[in-house]
C-alpha positions, 0 to 999 in steps of 0.5 A: 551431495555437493554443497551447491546442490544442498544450497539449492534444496534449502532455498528452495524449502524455504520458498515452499515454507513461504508460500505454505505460511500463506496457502489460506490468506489471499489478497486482491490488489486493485490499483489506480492509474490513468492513460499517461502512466501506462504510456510512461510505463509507470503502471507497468513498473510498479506490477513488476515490482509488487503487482505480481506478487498479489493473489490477483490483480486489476489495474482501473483506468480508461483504457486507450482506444486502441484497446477497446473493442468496435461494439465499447459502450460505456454502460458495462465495465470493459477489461483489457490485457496489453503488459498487465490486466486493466479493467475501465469500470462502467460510466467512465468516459474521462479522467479526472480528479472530481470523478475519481470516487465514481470511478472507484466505486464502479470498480470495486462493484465490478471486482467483487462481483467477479472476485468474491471469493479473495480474503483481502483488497488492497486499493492504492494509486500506482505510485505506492510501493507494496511489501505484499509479504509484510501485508501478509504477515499483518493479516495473518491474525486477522479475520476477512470476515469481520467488517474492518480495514487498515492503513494510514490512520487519519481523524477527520469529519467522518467516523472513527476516520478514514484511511490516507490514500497515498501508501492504499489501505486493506478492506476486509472482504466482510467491509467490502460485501456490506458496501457493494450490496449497498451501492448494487442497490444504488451508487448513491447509497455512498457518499460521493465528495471526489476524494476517494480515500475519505468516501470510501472509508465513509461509506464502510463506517456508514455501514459499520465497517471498523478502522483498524490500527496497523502500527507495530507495538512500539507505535511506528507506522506500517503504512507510510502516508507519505514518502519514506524519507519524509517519514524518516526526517520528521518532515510531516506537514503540521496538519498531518502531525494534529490529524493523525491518530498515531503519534508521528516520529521522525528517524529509526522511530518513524517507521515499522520493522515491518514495513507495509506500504509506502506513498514513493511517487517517484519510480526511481524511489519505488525501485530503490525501496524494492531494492533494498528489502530484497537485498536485505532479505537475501542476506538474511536468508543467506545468514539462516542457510550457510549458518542457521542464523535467524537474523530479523529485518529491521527498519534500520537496515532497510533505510541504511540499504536505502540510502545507499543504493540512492548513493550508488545511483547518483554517484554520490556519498550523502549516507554519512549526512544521515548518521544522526537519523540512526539515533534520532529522538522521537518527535512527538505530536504532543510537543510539537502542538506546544510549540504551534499556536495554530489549530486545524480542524479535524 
């Protein structure tokens, strides 16, 4: 047997190997977006880049009109296919901010309804990048029937916290059941202030949901509640560093090996970090078939890839001006409320 021909049933034995790891842990990703992001194809870039990868999907909007039918009421949730599967939930007739919440919770009655049976869901905004198998790999000991969900850990007026919305969060399908019979009996079972990611994580803990912790056991941060490279400087908002219940690190400590979500915003940057985990990872996999070398992916390695791949997209040579960051100490919230003499309410 030739050594391409051994190199290809390696790979893939180790695609296999993959999705057998996962063959019993299902996650359904349910996804913001509005009419200017699917025109802009923003939507459409980030299905491509971690959408696809979920179990099942369906992205919530209101949908264009070219893409409801003559009989569109609005009393029912419609769906729709043009690139990626979209669904427009029930009541829904404009987008804004002040009715993002009834929008979302519309959907989620709509997709339990219809998908009941995924382990997981994942609810973000389109302009947060998944590491779907990092997501799976967290979960992987986790149990969907108990009432929990994980993401960016927030305190704030409500109990135990609530989940920052930029990077999505993960609800259990145990938390889920318990909120939508509530809202199937009336929407008004929860609360609705137009911040979706604090009414949501309100309505479960109403219904004694859990607030999980996500953090690695060095204390860094798997779901980025801001963009990657805010994280990386240490360049948090002094609300967020008082509020937050996890310890905020600028450098190599801001952030997990095992990288879950991250708030990108920009498409450039949302490629950029998809690049550099797939770059990353081919050369790990190919370390472990030419060499049978286990190499472990790092953070460090991801935001070195990062940074260069921004470099080679710009045409410039910035990475040298982020050599102190590859050995940044840690920023503590403790010594950072000692040099702050304003508080912030909670």
């Amino acid at each position: 047997m030739s050594h391409d021909k051994i190199f290809v049933k390696k790979y893939a034995s180790t695609i296999l190997n993959h999705k057998s790891k996962f063959k019993n842990l299902s996650v359904f990703c349910l996804i913001k977006t509005h009419p200017g992001n699917l025109v802009n194809k923003k939507a459409l870039l980030s299905y491509e880049l971690w959408g696809s990868k979920c179990d099942n999907y369906r992205y919530t909007t209101l949908l264009p009109e070219n893409l409801r039918s003559k009989n569109y009421t609005n009393t029912q949730t419609i769906e729709a296919f043009e690139d990626i599967y979209m669904i427009q939930p029930k009541g829904l007739v404009k987008e804004t901010h002040d009715n993002l919440t009834f929008k979302m919770y519309n959907s989620m009655i709509y997709v339990y309804e219809k998908f009941p049976k995924y382990d997981w869901y994942y609810i973000s905004d389109d302009d947060a990048y998944l590491d779907v198998k990092n997501l799976k790999e967290f979960l992987r000991d986790k149990s969907w029937n108990e009432p929990i969900t994980y993401g960016f850990n927030l305190n704030y007026n409500i109990k135990n916290g609530f989940h920052g919305g930029g990077p999505g969060f993960v609800i259990s399908n145990a938390a889920l059941e318990s909120i939508v019979k509530e809202m199937q009996k009336d929407i008004k079972n929860c609360p609705d202030e137009g911040v979706d990611d604090v009414d949501i994580s309100h309505c479960i803990r109403n219904y004694n949901g859990k607030i999980g912790k996500s953090i690695d056991e060095r204390g860094r941060e798997r779901f980025l509640g801001f963009h990657l490279m805010t994280h990386f400087r240490g360049e948090i908002t002094d609300w967020i560093r008082e509020c937050s219940q996890n310890v905020q690190r600028g450098g190599l400590d801001c952030c997990a090996d095992q990288l879950i979500a991250s708030h990108q915003r920009n498409p450039k940057d949302m490629l950029r970090l998809h690049l550099a985990f797939e770059f990353i990872r081919n050369i790990s996999s190919l370390y472990e078939d030419y060499f049978g070398q286990n190499k472990s992916i790092l953070f460090k390695d991801i935001i070195k890839m990062y940074l260069l791949i921004d470099d080679i997209e710009s045409d410039q040579n910035n990475f040298y001006k982020y050599d102190k960051f590859l050995e940044f100490s840690k920023i503590e919230i403790t010594d950072f409320l000692h040099r702050k003499n304003k508080t912030y309410k909670c």
